[in-house]
N, C-alpha and C positions, 0 to 999 in steps of 0.2 A: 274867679267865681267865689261866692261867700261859702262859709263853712256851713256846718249842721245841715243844710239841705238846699240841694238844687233844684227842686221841681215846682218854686215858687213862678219859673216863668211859663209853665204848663200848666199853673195848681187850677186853669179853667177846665183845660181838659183830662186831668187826672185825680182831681182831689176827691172826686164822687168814687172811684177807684178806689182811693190809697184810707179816708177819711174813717175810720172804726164808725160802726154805727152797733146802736146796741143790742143786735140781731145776732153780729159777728164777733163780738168782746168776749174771750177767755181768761182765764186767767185773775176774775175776779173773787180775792177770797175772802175769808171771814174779815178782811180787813175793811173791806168796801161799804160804800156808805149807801144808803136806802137809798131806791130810785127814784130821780128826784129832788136829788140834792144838789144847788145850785147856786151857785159866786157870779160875782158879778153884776154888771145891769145892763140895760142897752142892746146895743151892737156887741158888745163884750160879756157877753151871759154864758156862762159853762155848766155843762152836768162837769160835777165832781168825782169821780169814779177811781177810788186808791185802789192800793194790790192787783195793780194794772201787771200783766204779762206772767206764761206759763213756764214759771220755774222749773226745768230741772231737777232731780232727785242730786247731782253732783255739785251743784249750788246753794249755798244758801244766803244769801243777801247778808254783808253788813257794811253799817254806813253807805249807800247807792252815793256817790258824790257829782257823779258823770251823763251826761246825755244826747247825743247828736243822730242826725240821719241824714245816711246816703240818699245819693240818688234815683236809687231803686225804691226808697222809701224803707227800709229796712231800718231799724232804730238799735242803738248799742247803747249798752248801760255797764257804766265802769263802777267800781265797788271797790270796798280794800279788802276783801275777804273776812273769813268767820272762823275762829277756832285755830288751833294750832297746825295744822294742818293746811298747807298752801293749797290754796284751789284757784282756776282761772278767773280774772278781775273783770273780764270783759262779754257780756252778754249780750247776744243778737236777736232779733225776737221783728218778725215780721209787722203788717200794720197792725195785724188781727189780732195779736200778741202772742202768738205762735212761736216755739224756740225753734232758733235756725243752728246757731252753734256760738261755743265760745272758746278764748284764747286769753291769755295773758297771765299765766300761771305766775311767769317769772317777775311779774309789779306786785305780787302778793307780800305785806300787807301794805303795799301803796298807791294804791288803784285811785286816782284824785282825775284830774282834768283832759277832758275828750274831746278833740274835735276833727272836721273831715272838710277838707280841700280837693276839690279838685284840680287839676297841674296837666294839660294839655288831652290828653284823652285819659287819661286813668287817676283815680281815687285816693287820697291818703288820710292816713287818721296820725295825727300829732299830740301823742300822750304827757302827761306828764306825772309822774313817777314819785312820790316824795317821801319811800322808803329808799331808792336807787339814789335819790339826788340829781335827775337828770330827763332829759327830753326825747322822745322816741317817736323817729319817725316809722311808721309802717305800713303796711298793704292794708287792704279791709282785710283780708283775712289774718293780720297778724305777723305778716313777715317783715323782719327789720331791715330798715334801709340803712339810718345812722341812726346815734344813742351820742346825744349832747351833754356833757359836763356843764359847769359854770364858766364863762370868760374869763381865759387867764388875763387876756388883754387888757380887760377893763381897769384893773388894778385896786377892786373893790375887796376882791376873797384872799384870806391868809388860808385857809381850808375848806376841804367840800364838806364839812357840817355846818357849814356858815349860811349854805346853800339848798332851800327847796321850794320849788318850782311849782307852781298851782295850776297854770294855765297860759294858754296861746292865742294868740292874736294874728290875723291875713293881712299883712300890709297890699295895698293896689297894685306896686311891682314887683308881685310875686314873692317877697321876702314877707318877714316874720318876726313878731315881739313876744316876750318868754317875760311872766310876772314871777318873781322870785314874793311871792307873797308870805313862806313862813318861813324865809332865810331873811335875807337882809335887804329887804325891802325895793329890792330896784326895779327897772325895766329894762330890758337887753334887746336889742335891735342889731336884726339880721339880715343879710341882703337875701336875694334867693337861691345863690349857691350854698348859703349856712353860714359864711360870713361874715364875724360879729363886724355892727359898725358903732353902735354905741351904747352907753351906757347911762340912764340919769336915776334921780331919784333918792330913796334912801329913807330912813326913818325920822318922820317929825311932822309934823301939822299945818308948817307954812304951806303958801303955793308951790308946785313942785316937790315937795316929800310926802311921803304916806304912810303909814298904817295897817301893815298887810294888805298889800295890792295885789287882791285875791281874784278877781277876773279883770278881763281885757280883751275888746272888740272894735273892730273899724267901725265907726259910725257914718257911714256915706248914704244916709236919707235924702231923696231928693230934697233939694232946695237949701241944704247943709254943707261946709265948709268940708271937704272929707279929715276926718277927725281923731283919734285915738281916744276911747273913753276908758276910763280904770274905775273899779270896783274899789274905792278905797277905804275896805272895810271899817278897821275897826275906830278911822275916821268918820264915821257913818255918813260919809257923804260920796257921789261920783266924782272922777277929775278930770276934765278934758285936757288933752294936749296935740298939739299941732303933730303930724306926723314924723319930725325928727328932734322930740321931746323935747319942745317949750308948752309951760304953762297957759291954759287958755282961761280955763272957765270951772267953777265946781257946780254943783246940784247939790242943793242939801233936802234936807227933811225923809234921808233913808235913815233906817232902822238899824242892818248890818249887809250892804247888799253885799252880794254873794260872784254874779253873772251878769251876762247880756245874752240875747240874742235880737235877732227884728227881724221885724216882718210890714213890708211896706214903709207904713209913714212911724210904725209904733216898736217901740224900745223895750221891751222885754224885759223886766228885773227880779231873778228869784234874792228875795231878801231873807237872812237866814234866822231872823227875827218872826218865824209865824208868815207869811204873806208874799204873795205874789205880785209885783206890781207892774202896771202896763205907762208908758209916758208917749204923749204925743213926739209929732215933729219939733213941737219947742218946749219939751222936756218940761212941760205941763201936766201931772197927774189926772188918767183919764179912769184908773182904778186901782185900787188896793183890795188885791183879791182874798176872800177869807181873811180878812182885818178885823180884828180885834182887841182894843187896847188890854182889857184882862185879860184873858187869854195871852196875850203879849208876855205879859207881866210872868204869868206861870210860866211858860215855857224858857224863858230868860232864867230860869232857876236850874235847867240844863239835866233835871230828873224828869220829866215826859219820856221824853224822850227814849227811855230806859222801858216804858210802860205801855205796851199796847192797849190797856186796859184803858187809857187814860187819855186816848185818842180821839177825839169829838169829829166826825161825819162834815167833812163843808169845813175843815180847818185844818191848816198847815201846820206842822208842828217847827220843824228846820229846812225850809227849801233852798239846797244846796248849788242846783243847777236846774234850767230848764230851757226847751227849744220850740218852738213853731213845726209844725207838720206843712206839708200843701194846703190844705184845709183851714188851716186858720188852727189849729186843735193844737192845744198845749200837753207838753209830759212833762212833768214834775219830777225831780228825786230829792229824796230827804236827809239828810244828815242824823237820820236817828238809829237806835243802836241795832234794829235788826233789816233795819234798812225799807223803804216805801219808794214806789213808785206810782203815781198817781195821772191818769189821763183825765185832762180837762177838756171835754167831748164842747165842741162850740155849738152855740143852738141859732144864729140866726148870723 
């Protein structure tokens, strides 16, 4: 089953359910943008609605880096924490944005990449960690099953600072690829007992090396070869590769993509450049959401981000991660310094 959310094959009969409507939305604070504020065009038009979900008094948001949801529809949001003081990285928060509980004290301040699998009848969330150095399998609620190091095997690492881990990828037979995006730049490929089986990549520009290979998703769209797509940041382009790591194909004309997710025929890309962007089945731009070349340019300067003051209503400032609901409806999170979560409520 794919990660972030399983109720894409029910979203007929559940998404009127599970979908926030703006009757039922908490959680919206001085950060949110007047009603009415709207990205997109088409079939792909969103209310824009930030400081999405009711905080907690024992939380406080910094950097949000993280985004997925179960199957119950329940949405978790990973963070690296605030202040000297470790506080749990991992917040749960119903459709309605209702707090349900959190956990993950012990990733404090490394709260980075979240995602959820489901594995025969029960649930997992596969974190990854890049104050710890390492990959964490757990329950939804937070109980550890294993905690991954880097591969000794591979013969790439002289030490674990060499090594941190951004994010996770579902391979089809159940195993699993691990982006060493702000270590040293590989991909790691594992069977489904945890199993490394290989190793490729590494830092440089050609085909096959990367640039901070900062997310990573199976792309199996109908009518697509099933795939491995890499976020190869700060190459600002995607990189496809066949499923036991040869070179296919790139995508250019991203900005700094960040993630993936999908939904149906469409590609999900939080880009951590300002915008949001959606790509068909043939990886064709079908929108750049909150796109703004100036606006671009400002936040490329990496103080916005610092300034709530300075936040414009209907614009992204760092969208770090983002997922798909049943509904079609996007959640955003932001790489800025007190941290943003933003529901992109779908309108048609």
């Amino acid at each position: 089953m794919k990660r972030r959310t399983f109720l894409k094959k029910t979203a007929a009969a559940g998404a009127a359910a599970l979908a926030p409507s703006l009757s039922t939305l908490v959680g919206c604070t001085a950060k949110a943008g007047p009603k009415g504020t709207f990205v997109g065009k088409g079939e792909h038009t969103y209310e824009c609605i930030h400081g999405w979900g009711e905080l907690p008094p024992h939380i406080q948001w910094e950097t949000t880096h993280g985004v997925c949801i179960d199957a119950a529809g329940l949405v978790y949001i990973k963070h690296q924490g605030h202040g000297k003081t470790p506080m749990d990285t991992i917040a749960v928060f119903d459709p309605k944005g209702k707090f349900v509980r959190s956990f993950g004290k012990e990733y404090y301040p490394g709260g980075h990449g979240i995602d959820v699998r489901r594995e025969g009848s029960e649930e997992f969330l596969y974190l990854s960690d890049i104050h710890n150095r390492q990959v964490v399998k757990t329950s939804l609620a937070g109980e550890v099953v294993w905690k991954k190091s880097f591969p000794a095997e591979a013969g790439v690492y002289q030490k674990l600072e060499e090594y941190r881990p951004t994010n996770v990828a579902f391979a089809p037979d159940g195993g699993f690829y691990v982006g060493d995006g702000y270590g040293s730049h590989y991909i790691h490929q594992y069977d489904k007992g945890g199993k490394w089986v290989r190793t490729w990549g590494g830092k440089g520009t050609e085909p096959g090396k990367m640039d901070t290979p900062h997310g990573l998703w199976l792309d199996d769209r109908p009518g697509r070869e099933p795939s491995l797509v890499v976020a190869d940041r700060a190459n600002a382009r995607l990189q496809y590769f066949t499923l036991d790591g040869k070179h296919r194909s790139f995508v250019q004309g991203l900005l700094y993509p960040a993630h993936f997710d999908i939904r149906g025929d469409v590609l999900l890309v939080p880009d951590l450049h300002a915008r949001v962007s959606l790509f068909g089945r043939d990886n064709k731009v079908i929108a750049h959401l909150g796109d703004d070349p100036a606006w671009t340019e400002e936040v490329k300067k990496f103080e916005v981000r610092k300034d709530e003051k300075r936040w414009v209503p209907g614009k992204f400032v760092h969208p770090h991660d983002a997922c798909f609901d049943a509904g079609g409806n996007i959640y955003v999170v932001e790489w800025v310094h007190t941290g943003r979560v933003t529901l992109l409520r779908k309108l048609t």
